[in-house]
N, C-alpha and C positions, 0 to 999 in steps of 0.2 A: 293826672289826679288833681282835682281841687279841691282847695281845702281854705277856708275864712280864715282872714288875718286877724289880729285885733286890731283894732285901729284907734284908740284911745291914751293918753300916758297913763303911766302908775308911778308913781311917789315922783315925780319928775324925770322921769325914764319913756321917753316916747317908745310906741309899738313897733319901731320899724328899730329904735336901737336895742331894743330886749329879743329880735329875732336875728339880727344880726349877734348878738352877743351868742344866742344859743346855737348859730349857725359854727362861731368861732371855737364853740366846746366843740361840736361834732366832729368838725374838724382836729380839732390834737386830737378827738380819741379814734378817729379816724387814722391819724398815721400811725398812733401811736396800736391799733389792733391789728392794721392791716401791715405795718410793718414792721412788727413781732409773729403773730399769728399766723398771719397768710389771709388771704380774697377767700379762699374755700374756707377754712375754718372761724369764717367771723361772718353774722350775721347780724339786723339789725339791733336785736334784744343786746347782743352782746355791745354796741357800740350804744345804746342808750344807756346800759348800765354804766359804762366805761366813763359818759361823759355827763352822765347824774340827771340823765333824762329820761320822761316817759317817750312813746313811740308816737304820741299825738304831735310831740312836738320834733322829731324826726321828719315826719311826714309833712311840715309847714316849711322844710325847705328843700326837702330831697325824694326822689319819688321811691328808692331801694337804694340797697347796699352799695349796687353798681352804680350808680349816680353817684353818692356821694364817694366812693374811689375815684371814678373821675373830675371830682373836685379836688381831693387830698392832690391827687398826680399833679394836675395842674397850680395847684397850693405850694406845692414840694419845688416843683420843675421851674416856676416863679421864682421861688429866693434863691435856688441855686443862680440862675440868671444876672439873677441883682449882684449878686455876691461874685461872680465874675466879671460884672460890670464896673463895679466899683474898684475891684482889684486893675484890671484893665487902665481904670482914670487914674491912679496915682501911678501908675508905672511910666519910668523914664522913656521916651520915646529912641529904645533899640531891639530887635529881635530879640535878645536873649532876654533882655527885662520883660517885656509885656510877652514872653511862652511861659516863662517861668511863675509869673503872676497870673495869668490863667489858666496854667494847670495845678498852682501850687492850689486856689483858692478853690479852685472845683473838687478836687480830691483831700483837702484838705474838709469842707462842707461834708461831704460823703463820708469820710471817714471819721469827725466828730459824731455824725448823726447815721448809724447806722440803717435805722429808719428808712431814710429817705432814698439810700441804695437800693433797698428791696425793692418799695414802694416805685421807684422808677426804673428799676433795670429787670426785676424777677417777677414781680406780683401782676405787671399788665397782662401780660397772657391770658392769665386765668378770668381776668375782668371781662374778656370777651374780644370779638375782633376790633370790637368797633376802640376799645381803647388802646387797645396794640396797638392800630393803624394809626393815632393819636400818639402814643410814645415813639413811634420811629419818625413821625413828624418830626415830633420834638427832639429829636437824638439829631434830625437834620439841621434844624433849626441852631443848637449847638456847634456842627461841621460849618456852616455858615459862618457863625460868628467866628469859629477862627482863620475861614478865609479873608473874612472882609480885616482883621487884624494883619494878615499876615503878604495879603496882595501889595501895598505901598511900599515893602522891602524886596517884594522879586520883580523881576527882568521884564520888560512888555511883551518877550518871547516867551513866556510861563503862560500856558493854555487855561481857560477856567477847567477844562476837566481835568487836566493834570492835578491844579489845586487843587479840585472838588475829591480827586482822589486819594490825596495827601489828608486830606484832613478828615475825610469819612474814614478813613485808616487808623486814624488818632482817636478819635471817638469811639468804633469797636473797642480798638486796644482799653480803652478806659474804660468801659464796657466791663467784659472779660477781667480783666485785672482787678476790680472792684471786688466783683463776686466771686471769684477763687479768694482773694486776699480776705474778704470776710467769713467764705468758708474754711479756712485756717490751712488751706492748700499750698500758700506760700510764703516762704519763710522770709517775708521782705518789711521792712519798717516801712511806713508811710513817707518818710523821708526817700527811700530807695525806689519809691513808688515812683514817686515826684523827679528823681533826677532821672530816671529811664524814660519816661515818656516826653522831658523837658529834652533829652540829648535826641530822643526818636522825630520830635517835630523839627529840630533845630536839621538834625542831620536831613531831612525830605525838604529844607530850605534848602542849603548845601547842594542838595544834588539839583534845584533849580535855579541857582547863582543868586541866593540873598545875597541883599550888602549887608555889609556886616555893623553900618555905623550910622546912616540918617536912611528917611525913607526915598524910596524911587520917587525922582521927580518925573516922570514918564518919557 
């Protein structure tokens, strides 16, 4: 679809930062319908209203609903990132600090923002294949990142599929546990959350001979 930008400023607001600004509404009202509501029960009217816009101005950045979900996902799936990353860079360089720092900050994210659990674990489905096939990207992309953390503590006998098995294991589990625990199916603090899958990573090191104190020198 095309559609004419403005391309002029207004009160000293260039055209490209008043589209970018209404691209930034869309978005919160974007997590904020899609992950409340649901992908099927929220259409564009409903996230223009949401986000104090007409649908002229919907359509100068996103072509349907399902385009812009696949912005929020990737919007969502971004800060979780960061926010594990960052958690990751202050943590003391030993297994048990840097699992517990990014599992505490990952679940921790999830469970302050309920939002953004749907929005990434429940609601791609319905968005279509093409963004399912896009969230379990990213679901890998996450197993990743705690191999590459967690390879410089185990043995140069630890197989990459071994790890790649250990940690796609982690990531399900956090999965699953997310969305039972915000369907009110388990009777677990957020804290109990966090030490069961901090003791489930620790323990699948364990059984690959982590050390326990500096990383493998190889």
């Amino acid at each position: 679809m095309t559609t004419t930008r403005p391309v002029r400023s207004y009160g000293g607001v260039s055209a490209e930062q008043r589209i970018a600004e209404r691209r930034a509404r869309l978005l919160e009202a974007g997590l904020q319908e899609f992950g409340t509501r649901g992908v099927l029960q929220t259409g564009v009217k409903d996230i223009c209203r949401r986000a104090g816009l007409t649908d002229r101005y919907f359509y100068e950045s996103f072509r349907d609903s399902g385009d812009l979900f696949g912005a929020v996902f990737d919007h969502a799936t971004r800060h979780l990132f960061e926010v594990v990353a960052r958690a990751l860079d202050t943590a003391p360089p030993d297994p048990e600090a840097q699992s517990r720092a990014v599992i505490e900050a990952y679940v921790r994210a999830l469970a302050d923002d309920p939002r953004l659990a749907r929005v990434v674990f429940v609601e791609a489905p319905s968005a279509g294949p093409e963004v399912e096939r896009h969230m379990r990207a990213t679901l890998r992309r996450f197993a990743r990142l705690i191999e590459g953390g967690a390879r410089p503590y185990l043995p140069a006998g630890v197989t990459d599929d071994s790890l790649r098995f250990a940690a796609t294991s982690l990531v399900g589990a956090i999965e699953r546990l997310m969305i039972e625990w915000q369907d009110g199916e388990l009777g677990l603090s957020v804290q109990q959350i966090i030490d069961y899958l901090v003791d489930m990573l620790l323990a699948f090191g364990r059984a690959g001979g982590m050390k326990e104190l500096r990383p493998h020198s190889g």
